[in-house]
N, C-alpha and C positions, 0 to 999 in steps of 0.2 A: 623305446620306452625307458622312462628311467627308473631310479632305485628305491624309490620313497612310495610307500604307505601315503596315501590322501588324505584318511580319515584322521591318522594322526602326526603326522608332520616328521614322523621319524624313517631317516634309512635304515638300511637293515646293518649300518655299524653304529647306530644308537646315536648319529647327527639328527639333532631336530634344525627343523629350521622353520623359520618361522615370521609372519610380517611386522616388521617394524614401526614406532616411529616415533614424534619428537622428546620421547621418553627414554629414547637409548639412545641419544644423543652422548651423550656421558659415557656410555658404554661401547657405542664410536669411534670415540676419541682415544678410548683406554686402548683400544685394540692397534689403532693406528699406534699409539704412542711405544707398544710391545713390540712393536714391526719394528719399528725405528732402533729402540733398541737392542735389535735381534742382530740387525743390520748393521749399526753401528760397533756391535760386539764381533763381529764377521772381518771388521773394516770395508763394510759395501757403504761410502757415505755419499754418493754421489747421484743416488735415487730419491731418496727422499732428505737427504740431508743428517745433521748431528742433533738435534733439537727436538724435543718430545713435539707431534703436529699440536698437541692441543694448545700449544704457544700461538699460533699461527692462526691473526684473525681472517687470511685467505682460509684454510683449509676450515677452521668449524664456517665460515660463511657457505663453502661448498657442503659442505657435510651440511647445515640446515638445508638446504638450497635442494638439494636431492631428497632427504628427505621428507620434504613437504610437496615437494612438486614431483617427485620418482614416486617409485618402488622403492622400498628401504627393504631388509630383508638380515637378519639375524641366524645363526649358527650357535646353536649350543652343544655342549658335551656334560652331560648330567647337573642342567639347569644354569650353567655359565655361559656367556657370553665366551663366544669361541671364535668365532668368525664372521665378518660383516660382506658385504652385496649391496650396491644401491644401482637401478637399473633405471633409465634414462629414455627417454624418447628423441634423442640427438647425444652428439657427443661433445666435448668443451670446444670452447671458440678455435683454439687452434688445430683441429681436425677438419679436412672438409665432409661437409652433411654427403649424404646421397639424396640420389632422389626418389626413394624409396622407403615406407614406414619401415625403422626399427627399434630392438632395443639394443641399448649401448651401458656396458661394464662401467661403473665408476669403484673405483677402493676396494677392490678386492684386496681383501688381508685376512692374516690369520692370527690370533695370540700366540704372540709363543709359545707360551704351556700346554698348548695342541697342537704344535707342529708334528707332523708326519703320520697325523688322525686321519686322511683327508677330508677336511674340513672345508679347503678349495676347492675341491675335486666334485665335492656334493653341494656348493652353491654356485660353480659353475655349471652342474646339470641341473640345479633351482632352474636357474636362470635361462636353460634352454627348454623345460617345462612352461618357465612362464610365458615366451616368444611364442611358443606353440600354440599356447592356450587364448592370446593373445588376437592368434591368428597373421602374428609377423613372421615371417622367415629367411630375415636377417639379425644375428646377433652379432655385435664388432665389439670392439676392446685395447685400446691403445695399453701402452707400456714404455718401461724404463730396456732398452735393449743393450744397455751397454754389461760388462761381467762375462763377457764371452757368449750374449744371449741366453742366459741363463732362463730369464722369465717367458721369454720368446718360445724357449724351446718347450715352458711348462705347458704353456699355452695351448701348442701346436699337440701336444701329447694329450689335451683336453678338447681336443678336435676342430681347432681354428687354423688357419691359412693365413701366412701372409700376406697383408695388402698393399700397404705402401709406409714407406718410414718418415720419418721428421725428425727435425734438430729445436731442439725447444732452450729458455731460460739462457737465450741469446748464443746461442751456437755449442754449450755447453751439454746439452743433456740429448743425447740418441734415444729417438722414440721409435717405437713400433707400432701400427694398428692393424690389427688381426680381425678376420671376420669367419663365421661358421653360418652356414646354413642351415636353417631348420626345419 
């Protein structure tokens, strides 16, 4: 069971979270762009790069792309945009499918300004509410694994399993996909 209130969208540390969609686009993007920043102030450049995403006409194409065809899925901490989710019925081209209905993790981030709220933590248990409710019971989730597996081990602390890794953006970027059963 998870930690959230139905009636009104809020955990019990005052995350709401709530459905998205092509109106928070903007709000998206700012979150990504925070992440990047967070990252790039860390010296982590090699995830997502040095360049706010909203530069980036792959990234809002994927960001509408899910949006409109996913679950989009929003994180606030007193009415701001805090943290984003978009959940998927497959995962991007270079993952292989299974063959088995599920939902699949896109863009999971946090703003910086609420880091260490868990604000991931309670839309990655959205997101295994949503599978449930769904009636899926597989949720998977690729990732950046390089940093000593730092995100890897978030993950697995959030109750997923390693499944198989990948070298992505031409041999350069060590992937992860992680799966949980639900």
């Amino acid at each position: 069971m998870d930690d959230f209130d139905h009636m009104d969208g809020l955990d019990h540390t005052g995350i709401r979270i709530r459905a998205a969609g092509p109106a928070d686009i903007p709000a998206y993007l700012g979150i990504l762009d925070s992440a990047v920043a967070w990252l790039v102030s860390q010296g982590r450049t090699e995830q997502w790069g040095t360049e706010p995403l909203s530069r980036s006409p792959r990234t809002v194409e994927l960001i509408e792309k899910y949006v409109t065809t996913g679950w989009p899925w929003i994180a606030e901490v007193g009415g701001e945009p805090a943290g984003m989710l978009l959940l998927s019925d497959g995962p991007a081209s270079y993952v292989p499918a299974v063959d088995e209905p599920e939902r699949y993790v896109h863009f999971l981030a946090t703003d910086s300004r609420f880091a260490g709220l868990g604000v991931g933590r309670a839309l990655l248990g959205h997101a295994v509410a949503e599978a449930r409710a769904a009636g899926v019971s597989l949720l998977r989730v690729d990732c950046f694994a390089g940093y000593e597996g730092k995100l890897v081990a978030y993950y697995e602390s959030n109750g997923f399993r390693r499944a198989q890794s990948f070298t992505a953006k031409d041999g350069t970027w060590p992937g992860q996909v992680l799966e949980q059963r639900v």
